[in-house]
C-alpha positions in Angstrom: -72.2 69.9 -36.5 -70.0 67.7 -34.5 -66.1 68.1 -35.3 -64.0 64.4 -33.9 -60.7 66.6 -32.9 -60.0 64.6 -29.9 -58.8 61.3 -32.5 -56.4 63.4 -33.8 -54.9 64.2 -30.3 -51.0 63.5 -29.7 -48.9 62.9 -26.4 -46.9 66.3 -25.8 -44.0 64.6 -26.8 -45.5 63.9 -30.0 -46.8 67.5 -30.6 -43.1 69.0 -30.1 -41.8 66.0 -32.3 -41.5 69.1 -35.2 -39.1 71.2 -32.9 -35.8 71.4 -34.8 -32.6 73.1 -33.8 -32.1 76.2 -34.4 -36.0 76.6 -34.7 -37.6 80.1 -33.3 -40.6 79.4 -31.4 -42.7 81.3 -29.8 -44.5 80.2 -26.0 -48.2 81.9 -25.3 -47.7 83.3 -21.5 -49.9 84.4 -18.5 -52.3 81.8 -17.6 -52.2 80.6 -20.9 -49.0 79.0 -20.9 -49.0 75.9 -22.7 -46.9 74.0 -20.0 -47.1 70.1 -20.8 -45.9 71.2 -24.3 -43.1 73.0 -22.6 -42.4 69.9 -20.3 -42.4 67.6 -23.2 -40.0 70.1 -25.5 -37.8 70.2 -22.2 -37.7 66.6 -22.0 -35.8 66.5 -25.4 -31.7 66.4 -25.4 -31.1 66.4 -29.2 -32.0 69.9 -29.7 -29.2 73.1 -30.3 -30.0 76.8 -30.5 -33.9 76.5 -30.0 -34.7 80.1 -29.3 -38.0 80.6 -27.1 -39.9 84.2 -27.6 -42.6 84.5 -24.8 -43.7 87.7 -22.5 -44.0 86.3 -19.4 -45.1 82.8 -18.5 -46.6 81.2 -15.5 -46.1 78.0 -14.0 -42.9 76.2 -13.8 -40.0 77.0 -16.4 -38.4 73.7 -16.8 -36.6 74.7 -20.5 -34.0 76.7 -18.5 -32.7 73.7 -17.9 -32.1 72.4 -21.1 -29.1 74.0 -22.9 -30.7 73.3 -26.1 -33.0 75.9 -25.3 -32.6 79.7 -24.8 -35.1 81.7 -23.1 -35.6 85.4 -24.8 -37.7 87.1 -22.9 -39.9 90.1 -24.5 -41.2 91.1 -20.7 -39.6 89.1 -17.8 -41.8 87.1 -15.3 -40.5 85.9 -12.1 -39.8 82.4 -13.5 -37.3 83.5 -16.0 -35.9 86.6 -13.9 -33.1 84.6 -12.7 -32.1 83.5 -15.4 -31.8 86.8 -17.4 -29.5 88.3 -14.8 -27.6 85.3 -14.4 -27.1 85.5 -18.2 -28.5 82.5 -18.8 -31.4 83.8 -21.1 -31.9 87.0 -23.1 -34.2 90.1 -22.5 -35.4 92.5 -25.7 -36.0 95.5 -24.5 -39.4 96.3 -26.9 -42.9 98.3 -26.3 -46.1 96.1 -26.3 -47.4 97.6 -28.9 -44.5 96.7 -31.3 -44.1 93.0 -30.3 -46.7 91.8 -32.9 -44.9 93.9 -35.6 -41.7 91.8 -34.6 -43.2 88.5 -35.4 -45.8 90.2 -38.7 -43.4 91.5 -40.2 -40.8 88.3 -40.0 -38.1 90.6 -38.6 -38.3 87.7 -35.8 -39.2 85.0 -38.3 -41.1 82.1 -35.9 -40.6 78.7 -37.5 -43.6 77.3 -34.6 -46.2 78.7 -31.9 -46.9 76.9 -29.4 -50.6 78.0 -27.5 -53.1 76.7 -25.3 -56.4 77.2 -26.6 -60.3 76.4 -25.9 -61.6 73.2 -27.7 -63.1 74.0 -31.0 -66.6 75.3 -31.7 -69.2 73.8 -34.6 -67.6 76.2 -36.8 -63.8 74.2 -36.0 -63.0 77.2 -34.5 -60.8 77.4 -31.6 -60.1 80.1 -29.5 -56.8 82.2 -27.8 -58.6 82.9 -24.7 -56.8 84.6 -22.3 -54.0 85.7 -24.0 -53.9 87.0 -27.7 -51.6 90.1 -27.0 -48.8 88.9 -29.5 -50.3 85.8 -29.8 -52.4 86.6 -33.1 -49.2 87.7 -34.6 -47.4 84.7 -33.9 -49.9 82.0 -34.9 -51.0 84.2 -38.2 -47.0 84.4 -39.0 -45.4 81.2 -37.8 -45.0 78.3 -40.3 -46.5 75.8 -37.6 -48.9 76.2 -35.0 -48.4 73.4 -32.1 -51.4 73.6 -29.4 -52.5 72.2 -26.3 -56.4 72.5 -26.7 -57.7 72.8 -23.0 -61.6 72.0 -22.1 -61.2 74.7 -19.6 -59.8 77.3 -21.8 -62.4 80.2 -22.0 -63.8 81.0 -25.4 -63.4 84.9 -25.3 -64.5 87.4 -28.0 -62.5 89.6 -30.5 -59.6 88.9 -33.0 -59.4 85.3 -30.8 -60.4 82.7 -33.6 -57.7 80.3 -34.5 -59.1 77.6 -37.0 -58.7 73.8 -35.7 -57.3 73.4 -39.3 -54.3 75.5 -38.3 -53.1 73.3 -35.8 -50.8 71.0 -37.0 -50.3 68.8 -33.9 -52.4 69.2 -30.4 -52.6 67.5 -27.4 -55.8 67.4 -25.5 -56.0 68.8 -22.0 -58.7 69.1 -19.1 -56.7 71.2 -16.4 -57.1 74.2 -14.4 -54.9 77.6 -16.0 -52.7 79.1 -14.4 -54.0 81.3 -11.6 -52.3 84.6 -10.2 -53.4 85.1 -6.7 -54.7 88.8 -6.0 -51.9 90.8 -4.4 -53.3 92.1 -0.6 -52.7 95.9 -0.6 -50.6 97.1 2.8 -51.3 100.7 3.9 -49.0 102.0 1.4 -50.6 100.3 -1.0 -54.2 101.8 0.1 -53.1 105.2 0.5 -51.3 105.3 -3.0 -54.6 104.0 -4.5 -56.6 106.2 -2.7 -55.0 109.2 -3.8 -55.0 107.2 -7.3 -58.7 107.3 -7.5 -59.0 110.6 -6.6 -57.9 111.3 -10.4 -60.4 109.1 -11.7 -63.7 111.2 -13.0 -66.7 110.3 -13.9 -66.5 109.0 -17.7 -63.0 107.9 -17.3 -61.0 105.0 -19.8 -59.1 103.2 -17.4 -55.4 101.2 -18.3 -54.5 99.6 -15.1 -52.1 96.7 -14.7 -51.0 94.1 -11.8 -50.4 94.6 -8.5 -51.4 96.1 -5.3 -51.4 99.5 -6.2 -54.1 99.0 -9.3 -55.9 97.0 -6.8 -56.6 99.5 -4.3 -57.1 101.5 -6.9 -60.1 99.9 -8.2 -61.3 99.6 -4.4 -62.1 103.1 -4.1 -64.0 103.7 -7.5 -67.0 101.9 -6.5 -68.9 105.4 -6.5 -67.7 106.4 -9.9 -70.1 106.4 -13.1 -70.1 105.5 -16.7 -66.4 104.2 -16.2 -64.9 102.9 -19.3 -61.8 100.4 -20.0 -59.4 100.5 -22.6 -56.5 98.5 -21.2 -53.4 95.5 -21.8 -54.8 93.4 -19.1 -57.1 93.4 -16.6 -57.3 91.4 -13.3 -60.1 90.0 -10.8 -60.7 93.3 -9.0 -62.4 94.8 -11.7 -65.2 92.1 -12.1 -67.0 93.7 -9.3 -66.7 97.3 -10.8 -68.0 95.5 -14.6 -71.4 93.6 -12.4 -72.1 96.2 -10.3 -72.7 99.0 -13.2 -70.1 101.1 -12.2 -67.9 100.2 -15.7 -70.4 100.3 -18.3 -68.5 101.9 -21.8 -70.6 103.9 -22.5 -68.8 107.1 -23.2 -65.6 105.6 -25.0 -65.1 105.9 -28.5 -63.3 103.1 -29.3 -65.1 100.2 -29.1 -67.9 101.6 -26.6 -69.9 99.6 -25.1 -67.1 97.3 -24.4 -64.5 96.2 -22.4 -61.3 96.1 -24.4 -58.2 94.2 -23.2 -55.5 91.9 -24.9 -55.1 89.3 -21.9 -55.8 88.8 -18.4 -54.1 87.4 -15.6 -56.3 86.4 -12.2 -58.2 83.3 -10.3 -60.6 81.4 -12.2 -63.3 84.1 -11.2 -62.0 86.0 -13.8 -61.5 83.3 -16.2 -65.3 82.1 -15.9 -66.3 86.3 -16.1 -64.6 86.6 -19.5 -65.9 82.9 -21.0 -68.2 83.5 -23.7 -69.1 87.1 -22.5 -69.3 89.6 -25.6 -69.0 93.1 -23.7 -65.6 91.7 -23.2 -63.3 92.0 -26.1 -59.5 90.6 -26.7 -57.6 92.5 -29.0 -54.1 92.5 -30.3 -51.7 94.6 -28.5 -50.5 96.4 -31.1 -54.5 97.5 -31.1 -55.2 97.8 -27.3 -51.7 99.5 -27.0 -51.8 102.2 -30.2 -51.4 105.6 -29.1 -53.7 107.3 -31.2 -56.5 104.8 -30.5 -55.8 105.0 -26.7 -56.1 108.9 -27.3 -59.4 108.9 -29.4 -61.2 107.5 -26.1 -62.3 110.5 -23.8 -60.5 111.1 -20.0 -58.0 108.1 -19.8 -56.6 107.4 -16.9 -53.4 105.3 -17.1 -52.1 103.6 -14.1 -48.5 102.4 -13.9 -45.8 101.6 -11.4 -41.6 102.5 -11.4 -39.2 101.1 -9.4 -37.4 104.4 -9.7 -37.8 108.4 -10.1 -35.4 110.5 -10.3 -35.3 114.1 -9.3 -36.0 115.3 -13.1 -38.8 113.0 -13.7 -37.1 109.7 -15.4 -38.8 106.7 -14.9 -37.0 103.2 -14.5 -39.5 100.9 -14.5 -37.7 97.8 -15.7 -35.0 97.0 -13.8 -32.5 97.5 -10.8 -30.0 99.1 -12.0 -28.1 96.7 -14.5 -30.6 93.9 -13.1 -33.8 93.2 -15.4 -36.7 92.7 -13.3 -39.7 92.9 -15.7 -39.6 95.1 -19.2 -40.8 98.0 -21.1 -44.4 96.9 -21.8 -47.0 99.1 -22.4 -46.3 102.0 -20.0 -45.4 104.5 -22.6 -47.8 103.1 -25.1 -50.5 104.2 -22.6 -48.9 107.4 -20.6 -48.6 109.1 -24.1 -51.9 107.9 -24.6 -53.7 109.1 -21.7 -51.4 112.1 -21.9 -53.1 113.1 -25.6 -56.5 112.0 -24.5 -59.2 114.7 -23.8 -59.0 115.1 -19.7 -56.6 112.1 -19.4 -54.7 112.0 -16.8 -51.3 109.5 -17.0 -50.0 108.3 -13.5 -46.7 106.7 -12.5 -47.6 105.5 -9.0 -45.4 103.5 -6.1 -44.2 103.4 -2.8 -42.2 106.2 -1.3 -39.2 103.3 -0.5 -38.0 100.1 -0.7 -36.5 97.9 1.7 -38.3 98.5 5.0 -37.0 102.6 4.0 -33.8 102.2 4.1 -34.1 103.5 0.3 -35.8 106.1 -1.3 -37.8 105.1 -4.7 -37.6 108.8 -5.1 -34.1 109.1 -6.0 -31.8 112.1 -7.0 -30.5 110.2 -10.1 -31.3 106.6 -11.2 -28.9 104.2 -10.8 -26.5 103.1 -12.9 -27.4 100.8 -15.6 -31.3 101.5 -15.1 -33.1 101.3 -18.0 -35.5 104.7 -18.5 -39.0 103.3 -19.5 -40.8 106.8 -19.3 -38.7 109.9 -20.3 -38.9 113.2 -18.4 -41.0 114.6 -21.5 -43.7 112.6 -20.7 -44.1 112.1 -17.4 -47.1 113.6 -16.1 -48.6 112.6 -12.2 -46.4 111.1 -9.9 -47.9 109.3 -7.0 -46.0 108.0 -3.3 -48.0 107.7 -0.3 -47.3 111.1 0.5 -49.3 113.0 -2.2 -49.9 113.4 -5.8 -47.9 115.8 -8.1 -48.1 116.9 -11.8 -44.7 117.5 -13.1 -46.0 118.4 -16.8 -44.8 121.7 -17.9 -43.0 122.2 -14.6 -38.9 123.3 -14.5 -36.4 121.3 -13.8 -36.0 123.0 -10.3 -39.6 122.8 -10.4 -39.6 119.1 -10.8 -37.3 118.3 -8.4 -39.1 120.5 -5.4 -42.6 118.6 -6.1 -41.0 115.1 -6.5 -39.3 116.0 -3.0 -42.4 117.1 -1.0 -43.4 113.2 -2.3 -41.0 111.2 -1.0 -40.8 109.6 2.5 -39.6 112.1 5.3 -36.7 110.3 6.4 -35.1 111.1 2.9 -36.4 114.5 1.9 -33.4 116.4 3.9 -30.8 114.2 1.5 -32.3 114.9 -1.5 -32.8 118.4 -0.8 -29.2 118.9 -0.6 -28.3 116.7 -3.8 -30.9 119.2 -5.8 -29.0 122.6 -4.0 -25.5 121.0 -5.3 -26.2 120.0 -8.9 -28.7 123.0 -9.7 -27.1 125.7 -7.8 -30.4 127.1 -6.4 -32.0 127.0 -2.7 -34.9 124.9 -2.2 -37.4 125.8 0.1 
């Protein structure tokens, strides 16, 4: 059956026409952000004490310029970094897993959602695509749902449906999404993922997110078997791994036989892999992101990047000292995960320093104001470009010796001397 959607279409500024101040609404992100409804709704001048609840968003940001508007961030892009440290928008700090609770629950009651979504099927059923994350929560919970239905939004499988009759005003797009160019890995990069893969068995769940470390990562494990995935999001590098056999499900327990994610972000390579595929599966995040359903799947390797570590094993992986850079996420959903998984193996990996070395990522405390994302209780593998260590059940003096024999060269004598001084103990 034929459904005639498209004469119900509106102009963006039509579709946001139901904004009201004081409204919470909440802004799909990654390469499904809904931007011509964003333009439009930052077009408008009559509006006070709009709050804005998105992850984060690609594409341009234009409401920041509104003062109408507030941007609260629930994980902070690049476009909305600024903004956070300038004060100008708001950051809550929150895991993954418990952003749809927020929104279900109405302890964030959303008055709107605005998504992108794929046209609808012969069923009039639409689909999330790339993003349902806390995307199902907010369009099953908000009292309006505003869309921008895009013919080139992939129709992906799993808890994506979204009825056209739940759309209360749409506008009707044919554009490209929003595509995040594949980070190049540097020699760091290569030799973190290297040693990075040489965790990975045979039968491993992976979780890996963005960047250059997962990336070389996922270079190196073209000679694995029987991988499985069980992850947030997944990018263009693993495409190759999924067609060439090497990621085939088939020894997970939740969900075999599938990929499981809840969005991805990558070039339209990935976005035509996922269309219409059924061994590819979008779940909520408070599904992909539950501990114990991480820790039913066998050998799960969970790959995650700091900015910081300190000599005891605390993790900042949020911000620079008092500076937000990005947000909680789902690292500890998935290192307490992997860490309770039969053979898993959890990983913080990143670079040895930052800026050109002048700085060591390993540091002997974190600085002040940085948020800790992973505790010292459950760390497990830290990885630099200098080696691999497990700090689990290790001592405090223990700690601090492995963490050392990790970090760049140039900075081991330093922190050697800062261990001697607050632990009153030599280190070799």
């Amino acid at each position: 059956m034929t459904i005639d959607w498209r004469s119900r279409a509106m102009t963006p500024a039509e579709a946001v026409a139901g904004v009201r101040s004081g409204m919470r609404v909440f802004v799909q992100g990654a390469a499904a952000t809904p931007t011509p409804l964003l333009a439009a709704l930052a077009e408008r001048r009559d509006l006070e004490g709009v709050r804005l609840y998105h992850m984060h968003t690609e594409g341009p940001a234009p409401w920041l310029g509104n003062p109408g508007l507030r941007s609260v961030s629930l994980f902070t892009g690049a476009a909305v970094r600024a903004a956070v440290q300038d004060g100008d928008a708001d950051f809550i700090p929150v895991f993954l897993s418990d952003i749809p609770r927020l929104f279900a629950s109405r302890q964030v009651p959303l008055d709107i959602a605005v998504v992108q979504v794929s046209p609808p099927d012969r069923h009039g059923l639409c689909s999330l695509g790339t993003s349902v994350d806390a995307t199902r929560a907010a369009v099953d919970s908000a009292t309006l749902v505003v869309a921008e239905i895009n013919r080139r939004m992939p129709r992906t499988h799993g808890r994506t449906a979204l009825p056209l009759d739940r759309i209360d005003a749409f506008v009707a797009t044919d554009r490209p999404l929003h595509e995040h160019a594949m980070p190049v890995p540097g020699p760091v990069e290569a030799r973190i993922g290297e040693l990075v893969a040489g965790l990975v068995p045979d039968g491993a769940t992976l979780q890996m997110g963005i960047g250059a470390i997962p990336e070389a990562t996922l270079e190196r494990l073209g000679d694995r078997v029987d991988l499985g995935v069980h992850t947030e999001m997944f990018s263009d590098r693993l495409v190759p791994l999924i067609e060439g056999g090497v990621v085939t499900n088939r020894f997970k327990q939740v969900h075999p036989g599938r990929t499981v994610t809840s969005f991805v972000a990558g070039t339209q390579r990935l976005f035509d892999f996922v269309d219409d595929n059924p061994l590819v599966e979008f779940h909520p995040a408070d599904r992909t992101n539950d501990t114990q359903l991480i820790a039913r799947n066998p050998r799960v390797v969970a790959i995650n990047s700091a900015i910081q570590v300190d000599l005891t094993g605390q993790v900042c992986a949020d911000s620079i000292g008092h500076r937000i850079f990005s947000g909680i996420g789902g690292q500890m959903d998935f290192i307490r995960g992997a860490a309770r998984s039969e053979g898993g193996v959890p990983v913080i990996a990143l670079p040895s320093t930052a800026k050109g070395g002048a700085v060591s990522r390993i540091a002997p405390e974190l600085a002040p104001g940085a948020g800790v994302v992973t505790t010292r209780g459950h760390v497990h593998w830290v990885v630099t470009e200098y080696g691999a260590v497990n700090l689990h059940g290790r001592t405090l003096r223990e700690r601090g010796e492995a963490l050392i024999g990790i970090a760049h060269p140039d900075h081991r004598a330093e922190l050697g001397r800062f261990l001697r001084a607050v632990r009153s103990y030599p280190v070799a």
